[in-house]
N, CA, C and O atoms as CSV, one atom per row, in Angstrom:
chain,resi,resn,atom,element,x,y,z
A,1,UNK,N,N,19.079,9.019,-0.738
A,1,UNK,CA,C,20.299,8.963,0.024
A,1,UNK,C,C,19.926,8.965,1.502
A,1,UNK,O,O,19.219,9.876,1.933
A,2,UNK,N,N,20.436,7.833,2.433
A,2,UNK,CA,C,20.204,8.028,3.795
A,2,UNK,C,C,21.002,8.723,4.876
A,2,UNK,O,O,22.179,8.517,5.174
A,3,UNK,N,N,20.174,9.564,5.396
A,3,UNK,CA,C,20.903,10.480,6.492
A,3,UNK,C,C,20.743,9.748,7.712
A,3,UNK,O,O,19.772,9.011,7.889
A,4,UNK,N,N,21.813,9.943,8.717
A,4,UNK,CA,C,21.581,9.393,9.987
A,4,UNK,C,C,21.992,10.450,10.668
A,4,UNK,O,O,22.924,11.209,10.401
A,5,UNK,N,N,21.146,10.470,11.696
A,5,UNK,CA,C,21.313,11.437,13.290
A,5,UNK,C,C,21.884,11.086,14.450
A,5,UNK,O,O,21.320,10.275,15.184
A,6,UNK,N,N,22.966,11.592,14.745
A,6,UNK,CA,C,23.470,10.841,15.956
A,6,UNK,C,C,23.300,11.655,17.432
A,6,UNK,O,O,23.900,12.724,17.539
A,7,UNK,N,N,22.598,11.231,18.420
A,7,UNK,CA,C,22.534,11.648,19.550
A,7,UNK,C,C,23.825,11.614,20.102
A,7,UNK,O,O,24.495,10.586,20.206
A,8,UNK,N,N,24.336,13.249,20.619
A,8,UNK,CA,C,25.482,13.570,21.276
A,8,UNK,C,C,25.344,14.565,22.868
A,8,UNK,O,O,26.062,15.287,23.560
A,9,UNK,N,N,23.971,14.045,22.858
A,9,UNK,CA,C,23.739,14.557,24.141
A,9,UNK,C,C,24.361,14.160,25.345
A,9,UNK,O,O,24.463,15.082,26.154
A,10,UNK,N,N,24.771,13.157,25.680
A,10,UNK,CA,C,25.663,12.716,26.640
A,10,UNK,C,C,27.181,12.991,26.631
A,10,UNK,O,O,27.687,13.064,25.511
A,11,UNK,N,N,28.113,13.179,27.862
A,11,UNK,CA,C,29.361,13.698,27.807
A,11,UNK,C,C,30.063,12.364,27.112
A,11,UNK,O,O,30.608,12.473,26.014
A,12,UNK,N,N,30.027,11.349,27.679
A,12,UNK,CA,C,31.008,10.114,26.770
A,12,UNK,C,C,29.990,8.668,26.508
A,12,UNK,O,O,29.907,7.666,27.218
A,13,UNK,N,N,29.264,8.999,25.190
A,13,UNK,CA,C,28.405,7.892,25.290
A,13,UNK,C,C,29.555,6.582,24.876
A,13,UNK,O,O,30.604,6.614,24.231
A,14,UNK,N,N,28.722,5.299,25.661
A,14,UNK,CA,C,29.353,4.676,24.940
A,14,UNK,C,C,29.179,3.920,23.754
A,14,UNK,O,O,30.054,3.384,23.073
A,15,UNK,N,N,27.591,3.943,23.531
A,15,UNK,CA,C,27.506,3.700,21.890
A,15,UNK,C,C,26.644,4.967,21.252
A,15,UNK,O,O,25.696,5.421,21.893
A,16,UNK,N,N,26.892,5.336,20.388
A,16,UNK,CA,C,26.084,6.413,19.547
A,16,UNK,C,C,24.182,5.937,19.253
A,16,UNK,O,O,23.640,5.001,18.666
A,17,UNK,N,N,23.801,6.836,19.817
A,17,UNK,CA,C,22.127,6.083,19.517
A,17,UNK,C,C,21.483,6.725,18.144
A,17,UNK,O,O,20.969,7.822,18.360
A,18,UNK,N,N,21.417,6.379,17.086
A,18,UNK,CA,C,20.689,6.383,16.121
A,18,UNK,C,C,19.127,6.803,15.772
A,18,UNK,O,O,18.159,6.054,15.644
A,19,UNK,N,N,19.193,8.193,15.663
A,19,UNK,CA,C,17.590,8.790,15.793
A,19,UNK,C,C,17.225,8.586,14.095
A,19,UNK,O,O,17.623,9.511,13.387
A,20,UNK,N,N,16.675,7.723,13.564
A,20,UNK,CA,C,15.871,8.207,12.486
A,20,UNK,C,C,15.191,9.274,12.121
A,20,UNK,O,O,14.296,9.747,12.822
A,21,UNK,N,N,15.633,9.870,10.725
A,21,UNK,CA,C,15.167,11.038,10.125
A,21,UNK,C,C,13.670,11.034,10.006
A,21,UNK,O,O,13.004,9.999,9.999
A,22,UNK,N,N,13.081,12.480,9.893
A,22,UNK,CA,C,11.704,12.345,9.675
A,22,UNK,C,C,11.209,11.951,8.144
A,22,UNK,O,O,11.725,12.659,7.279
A,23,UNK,N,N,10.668,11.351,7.863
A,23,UNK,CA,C,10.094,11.394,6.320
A,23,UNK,C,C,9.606,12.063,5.479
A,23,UNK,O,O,8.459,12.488,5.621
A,24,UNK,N,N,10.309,12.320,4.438
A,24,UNK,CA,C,9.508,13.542,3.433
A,24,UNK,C,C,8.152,13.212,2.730
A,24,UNK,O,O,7.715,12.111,2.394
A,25,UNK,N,N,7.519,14.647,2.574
A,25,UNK,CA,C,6.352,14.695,2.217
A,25,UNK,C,C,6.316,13.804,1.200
A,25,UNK,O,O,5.197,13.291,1.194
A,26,UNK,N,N,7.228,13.227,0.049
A,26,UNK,CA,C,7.363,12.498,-0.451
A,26,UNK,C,C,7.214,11.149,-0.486
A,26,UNK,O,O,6.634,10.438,-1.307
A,27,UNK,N,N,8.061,10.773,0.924
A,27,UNK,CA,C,8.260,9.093,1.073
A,27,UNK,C,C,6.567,9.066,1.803
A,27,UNK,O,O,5.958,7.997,1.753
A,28,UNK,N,N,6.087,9.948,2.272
A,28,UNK,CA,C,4.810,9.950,3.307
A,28,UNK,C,C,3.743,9.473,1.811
A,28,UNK,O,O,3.222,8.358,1.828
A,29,UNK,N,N,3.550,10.248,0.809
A,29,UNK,CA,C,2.755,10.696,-0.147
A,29,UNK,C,C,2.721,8.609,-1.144
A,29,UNK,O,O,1.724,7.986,-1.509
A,30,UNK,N,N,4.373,8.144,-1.252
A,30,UNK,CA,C,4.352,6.676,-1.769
A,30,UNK,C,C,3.888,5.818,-0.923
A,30,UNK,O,O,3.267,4.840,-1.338
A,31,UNK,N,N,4.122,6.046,0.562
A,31,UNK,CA,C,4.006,4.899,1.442
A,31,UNK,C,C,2.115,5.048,1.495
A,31,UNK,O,O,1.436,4.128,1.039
A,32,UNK,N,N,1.403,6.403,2.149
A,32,UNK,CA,C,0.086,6.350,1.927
A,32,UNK,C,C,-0.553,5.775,0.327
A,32,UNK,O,O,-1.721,5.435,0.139
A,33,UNK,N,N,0.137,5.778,-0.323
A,33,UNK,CA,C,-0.642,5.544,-2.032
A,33,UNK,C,C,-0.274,3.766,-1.982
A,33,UNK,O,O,-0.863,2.891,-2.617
A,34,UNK,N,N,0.830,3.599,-1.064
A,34,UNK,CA,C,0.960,2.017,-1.215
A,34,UNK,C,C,0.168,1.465,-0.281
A,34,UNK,O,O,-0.420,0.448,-0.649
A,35,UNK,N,N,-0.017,1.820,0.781
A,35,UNK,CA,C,-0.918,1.528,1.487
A,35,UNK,C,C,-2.762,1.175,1.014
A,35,UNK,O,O,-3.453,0.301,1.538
A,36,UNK,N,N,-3.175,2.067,-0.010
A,36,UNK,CA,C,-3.943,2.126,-0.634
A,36,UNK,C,C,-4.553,1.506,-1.360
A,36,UNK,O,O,-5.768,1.344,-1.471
A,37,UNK,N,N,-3.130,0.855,-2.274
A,37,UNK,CA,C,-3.294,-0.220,-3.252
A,37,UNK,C,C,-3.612,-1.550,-2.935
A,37,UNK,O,O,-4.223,-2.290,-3.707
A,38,UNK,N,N,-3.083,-1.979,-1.454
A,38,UNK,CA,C,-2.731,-3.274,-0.498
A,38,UNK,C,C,-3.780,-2.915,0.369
A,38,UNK,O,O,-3.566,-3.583,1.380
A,39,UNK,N,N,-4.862,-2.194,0.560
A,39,UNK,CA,C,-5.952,-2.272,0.562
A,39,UNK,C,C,-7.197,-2.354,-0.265
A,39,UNK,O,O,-8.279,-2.830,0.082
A,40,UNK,N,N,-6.902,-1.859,-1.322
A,40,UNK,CA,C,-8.052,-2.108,-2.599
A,40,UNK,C,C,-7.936,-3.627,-2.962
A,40,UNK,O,O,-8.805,-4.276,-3.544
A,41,UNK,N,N,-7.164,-3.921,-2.686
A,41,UNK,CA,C,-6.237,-5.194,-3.936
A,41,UNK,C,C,-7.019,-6.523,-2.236
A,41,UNK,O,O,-7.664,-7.553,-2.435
A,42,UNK,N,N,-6.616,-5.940,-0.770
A,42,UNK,CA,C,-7.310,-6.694,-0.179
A,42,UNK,C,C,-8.778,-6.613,-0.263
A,42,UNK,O,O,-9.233,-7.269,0.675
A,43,UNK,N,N,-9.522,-6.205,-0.823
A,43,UNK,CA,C,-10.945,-6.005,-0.413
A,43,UNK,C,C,-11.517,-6.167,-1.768
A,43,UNK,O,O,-12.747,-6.172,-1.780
A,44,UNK,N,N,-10.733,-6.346,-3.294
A,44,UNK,CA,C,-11.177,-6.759,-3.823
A,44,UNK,C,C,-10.975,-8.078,-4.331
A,44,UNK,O,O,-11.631,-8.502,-5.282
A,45,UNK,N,N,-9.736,-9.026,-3.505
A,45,UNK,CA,C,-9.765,-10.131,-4.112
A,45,UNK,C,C,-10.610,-11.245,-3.878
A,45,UNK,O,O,-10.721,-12.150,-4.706
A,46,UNK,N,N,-11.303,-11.226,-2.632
A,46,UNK,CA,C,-12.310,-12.154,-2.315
A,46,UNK,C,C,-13.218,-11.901,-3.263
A,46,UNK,O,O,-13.093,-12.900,-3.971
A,47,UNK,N,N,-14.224,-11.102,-3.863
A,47,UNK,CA,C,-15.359,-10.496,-4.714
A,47,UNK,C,C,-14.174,-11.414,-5.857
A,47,UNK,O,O,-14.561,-12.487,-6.319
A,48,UNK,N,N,-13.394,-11.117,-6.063
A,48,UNK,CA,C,-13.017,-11.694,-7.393
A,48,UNK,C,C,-13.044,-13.397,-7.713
A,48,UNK,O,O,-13.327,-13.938,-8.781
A,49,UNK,N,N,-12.615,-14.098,-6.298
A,49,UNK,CA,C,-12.618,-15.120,-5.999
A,49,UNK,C,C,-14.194,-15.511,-6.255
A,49,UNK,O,O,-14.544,-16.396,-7.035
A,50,UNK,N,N,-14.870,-14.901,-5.659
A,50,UNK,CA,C,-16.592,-15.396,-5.484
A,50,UNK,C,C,-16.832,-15.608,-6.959
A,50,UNK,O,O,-17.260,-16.585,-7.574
A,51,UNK,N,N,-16.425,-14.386,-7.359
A,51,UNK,CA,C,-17.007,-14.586,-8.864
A,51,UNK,C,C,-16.736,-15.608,-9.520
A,51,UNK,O,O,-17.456,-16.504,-9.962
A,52,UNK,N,N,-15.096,-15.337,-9.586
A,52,UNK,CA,C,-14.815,-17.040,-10.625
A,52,UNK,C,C,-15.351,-18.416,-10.006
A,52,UNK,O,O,-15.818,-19.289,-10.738
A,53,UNK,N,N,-15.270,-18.544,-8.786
A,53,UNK,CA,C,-16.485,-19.235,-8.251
A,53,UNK,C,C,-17.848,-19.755,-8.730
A,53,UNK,O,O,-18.204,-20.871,-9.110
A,54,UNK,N,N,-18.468,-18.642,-8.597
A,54,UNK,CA,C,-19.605,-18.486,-9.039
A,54,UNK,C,C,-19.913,-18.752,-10.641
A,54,UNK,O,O,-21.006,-19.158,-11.038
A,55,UNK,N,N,-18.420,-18.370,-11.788
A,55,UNK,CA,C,-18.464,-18.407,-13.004
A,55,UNK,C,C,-18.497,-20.100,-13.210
A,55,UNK,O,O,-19.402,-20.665,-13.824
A,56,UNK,N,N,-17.474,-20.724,-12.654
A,56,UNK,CA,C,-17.013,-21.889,-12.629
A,56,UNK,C,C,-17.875,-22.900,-12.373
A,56,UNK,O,O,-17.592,-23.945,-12.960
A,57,UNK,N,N,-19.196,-22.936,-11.426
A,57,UNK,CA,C,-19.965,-23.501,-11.040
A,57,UNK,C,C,-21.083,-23.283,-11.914
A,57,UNK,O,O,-21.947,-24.160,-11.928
A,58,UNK,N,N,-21.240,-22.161,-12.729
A,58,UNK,CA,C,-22.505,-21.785,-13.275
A,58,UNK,C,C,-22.478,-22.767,-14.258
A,58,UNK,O,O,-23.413,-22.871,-15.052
């Protein structure tokens, strides 16, 4: 569910400024593990490429 923060620091704003919430240990814990994957997945698809390469030619 998304929460929004509204800055009311000013006496009459005239548009409301929109502070984004901090992220839970949670969304922190999927986004680092996705990050992870979209790095393994980059660093192993070339090696995979070589190979079938390499299979294909042999």
């Amino acid at each position: 569910m998304a929460v929004r923060v509204f800055d009311l620091t000013e006496p009459q704003p005239a548009r409301l400024t929109v502070v984004p919430a901090a992220a839970s240990r949670r969304d922190r814990r999927r986004q680092r593990r996705r990050y992870a994957v979209v790095g393994v997945l980059c660093l192993s698809l070339p090696f995979a490429a070589a190979l079938a390469v390499l299979e294909v030619t042999h």
